[in-house]
C-alpha positions in Angstrom: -21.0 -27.7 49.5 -23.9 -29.2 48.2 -23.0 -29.1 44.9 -19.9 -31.1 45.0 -21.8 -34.6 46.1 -23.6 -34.7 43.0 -22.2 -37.9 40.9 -18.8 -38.0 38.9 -19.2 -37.5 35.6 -17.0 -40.3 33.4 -14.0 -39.1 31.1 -13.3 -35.6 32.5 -10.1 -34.1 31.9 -8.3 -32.5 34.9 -7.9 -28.9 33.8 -4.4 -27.9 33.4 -4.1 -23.7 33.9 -1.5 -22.2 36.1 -2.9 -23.1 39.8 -4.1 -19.1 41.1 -2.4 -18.4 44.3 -4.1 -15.3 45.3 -1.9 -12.8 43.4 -3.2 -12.5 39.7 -6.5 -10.9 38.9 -9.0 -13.9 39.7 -11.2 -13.1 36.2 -8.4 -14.1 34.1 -8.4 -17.6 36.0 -11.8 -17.9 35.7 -11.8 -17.0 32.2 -9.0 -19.8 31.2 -10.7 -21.9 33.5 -14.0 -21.5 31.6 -12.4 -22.0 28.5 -10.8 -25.4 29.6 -14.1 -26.6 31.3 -16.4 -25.1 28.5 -15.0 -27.6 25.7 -16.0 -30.8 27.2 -19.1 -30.5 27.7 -19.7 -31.4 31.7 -22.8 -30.0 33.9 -22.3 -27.5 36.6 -21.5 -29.9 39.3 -18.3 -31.0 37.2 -17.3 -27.4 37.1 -17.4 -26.9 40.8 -15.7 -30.0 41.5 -12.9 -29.3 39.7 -12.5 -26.0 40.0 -10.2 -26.5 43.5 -7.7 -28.4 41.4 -6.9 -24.8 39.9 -6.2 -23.1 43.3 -3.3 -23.3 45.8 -1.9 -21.3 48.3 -4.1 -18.8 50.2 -6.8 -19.3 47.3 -7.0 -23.2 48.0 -7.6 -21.8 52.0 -10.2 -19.5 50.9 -11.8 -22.3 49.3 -11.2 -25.0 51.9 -12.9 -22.3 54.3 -16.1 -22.0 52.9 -19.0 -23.1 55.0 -20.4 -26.7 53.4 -23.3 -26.9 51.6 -22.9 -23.1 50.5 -22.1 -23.4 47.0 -25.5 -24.3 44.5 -23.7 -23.3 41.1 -20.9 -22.5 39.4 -22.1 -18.8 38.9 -22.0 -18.6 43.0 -19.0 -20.0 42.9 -17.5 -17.8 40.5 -19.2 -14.2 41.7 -17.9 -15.5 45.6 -14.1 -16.2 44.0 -14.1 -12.8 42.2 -15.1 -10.7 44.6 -13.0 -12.5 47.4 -9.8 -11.6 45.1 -11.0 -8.3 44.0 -8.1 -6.4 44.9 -5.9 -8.0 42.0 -8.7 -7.1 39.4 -6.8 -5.4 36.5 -7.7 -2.0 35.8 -11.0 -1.7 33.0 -9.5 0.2 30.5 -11.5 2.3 28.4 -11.4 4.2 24.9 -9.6 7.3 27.1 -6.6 5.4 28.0 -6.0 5.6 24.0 -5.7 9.2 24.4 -2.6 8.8 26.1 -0.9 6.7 23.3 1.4 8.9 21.1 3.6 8.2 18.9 7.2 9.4 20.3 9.9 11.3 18.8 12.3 8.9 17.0 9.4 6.4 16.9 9.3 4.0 14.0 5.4 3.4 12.8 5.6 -0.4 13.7 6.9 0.7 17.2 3.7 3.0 17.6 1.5 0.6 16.1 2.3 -2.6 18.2 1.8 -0.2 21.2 -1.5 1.3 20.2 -2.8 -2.0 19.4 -1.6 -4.0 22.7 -3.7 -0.9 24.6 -6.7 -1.0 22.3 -6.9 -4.6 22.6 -7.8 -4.3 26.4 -10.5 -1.8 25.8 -14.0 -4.2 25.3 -16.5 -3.1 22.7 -14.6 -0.4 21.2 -15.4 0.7 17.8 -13.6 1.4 15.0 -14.6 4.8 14.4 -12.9 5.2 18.0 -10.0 3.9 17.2 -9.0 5.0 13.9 -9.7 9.0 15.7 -7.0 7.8 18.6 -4.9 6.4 16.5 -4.5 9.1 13.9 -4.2 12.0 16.7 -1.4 10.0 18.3 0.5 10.0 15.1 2.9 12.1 15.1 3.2 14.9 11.9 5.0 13.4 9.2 4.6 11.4 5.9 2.7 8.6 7.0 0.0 11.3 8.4 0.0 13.6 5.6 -0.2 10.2 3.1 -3.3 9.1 5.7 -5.0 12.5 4.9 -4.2 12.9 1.4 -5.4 9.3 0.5 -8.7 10.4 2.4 -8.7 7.8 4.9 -11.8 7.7 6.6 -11.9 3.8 8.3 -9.4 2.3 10.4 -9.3 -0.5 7.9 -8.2 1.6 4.5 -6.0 3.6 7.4 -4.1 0.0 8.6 -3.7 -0.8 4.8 -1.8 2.2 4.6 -0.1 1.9 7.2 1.2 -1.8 6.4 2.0 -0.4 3.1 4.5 2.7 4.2 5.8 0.6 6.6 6.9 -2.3 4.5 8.3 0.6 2.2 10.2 2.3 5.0 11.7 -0.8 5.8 12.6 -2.4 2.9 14.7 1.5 1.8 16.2 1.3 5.3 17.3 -2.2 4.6 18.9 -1.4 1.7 19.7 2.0 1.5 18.8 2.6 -1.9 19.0 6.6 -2.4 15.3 8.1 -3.3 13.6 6.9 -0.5 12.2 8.5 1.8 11.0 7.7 5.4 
């Protein structure tokens, strides 16, 4: 690998990630990997070099395999590891799989909105405007709907203030059961 007999740089540290054997998707390594690698500030070589420290298993004998001198870059590197591990790429979500988010019967509102927010936080790029609509169709009828519509919510911001706000109220009446609340 041509790349990897370009000079040691001085005071690099070793990257410390969980070593990828092979079994996890390979752009989540890369990503912590670049993370680790982009704070201190070392040239491509430096990236290459170290970036065997992070494999083991079948991953460090996919790497040991490689014909020499075949690697130029870390991009190559990167675009040869991914696709070599491809078949342990999580799925891409997208702003559909928030369709399929609803808020069960029996559900509390913190219970619906820790799951909504766990799936829209996979989905890249999505918008606001796309996830305040998927979020208030998943919500099942009841107060907390009817107070989103009567208050005239229109953004998923004024929508998540509300929502902090009935929750801390249903909580703090189910905590102490004082009569004329209601959740």
């Amino acid at each position: 690998m041509a790349i990897m007999n370009a000079p040691k740089p001085h005071k690099v540290k070793m990257p410390t990630i969980e070593p990828f054997d092979g079994k996890t998707d390979p752009d989540d390594h890369l990503a912590a990997y670049k993370h680790l690698m982009y704070v201190q500030g070392v040239d491509d070589a430096t990236w290459c070099r170290y970036f065997p420290t992070t494999l083991k298993g079948i991953a460090q004998r996919w790497f040991n395999g490689l014909p020499g001198h075949s690697i130029n870059n870390f991009s190559e590197l990167s675009m040869l590891f991914s696709h070599h591990f491809m078949a342990n790429k999580k799925e891409k979500k997208t702003s559909m799989h928030l369709g399929n988010i609803v808020q069960a019967e029996g559900e509390t509102l913190r219970s619906y909105v820790q799951r909504f927010n766990l799936e829209a936080l996979q989905i890249p790029d999505l918008s606001d405007q796309t996830t305040f609509d998927n979020f208030f169709r998943g919500l099942r009828p009841g107060p907390f709907k009817f107070d989103v519509v009567r208050r005239e919510c229109r953004t998923l911001q004024s929508m998540l203030r509300e929502d902090d706000r009935y929750i801390h109220a249903q909580e703090l009446c189910a905590s102490t059961k004082k009569e004329g609340c209601e959740t």
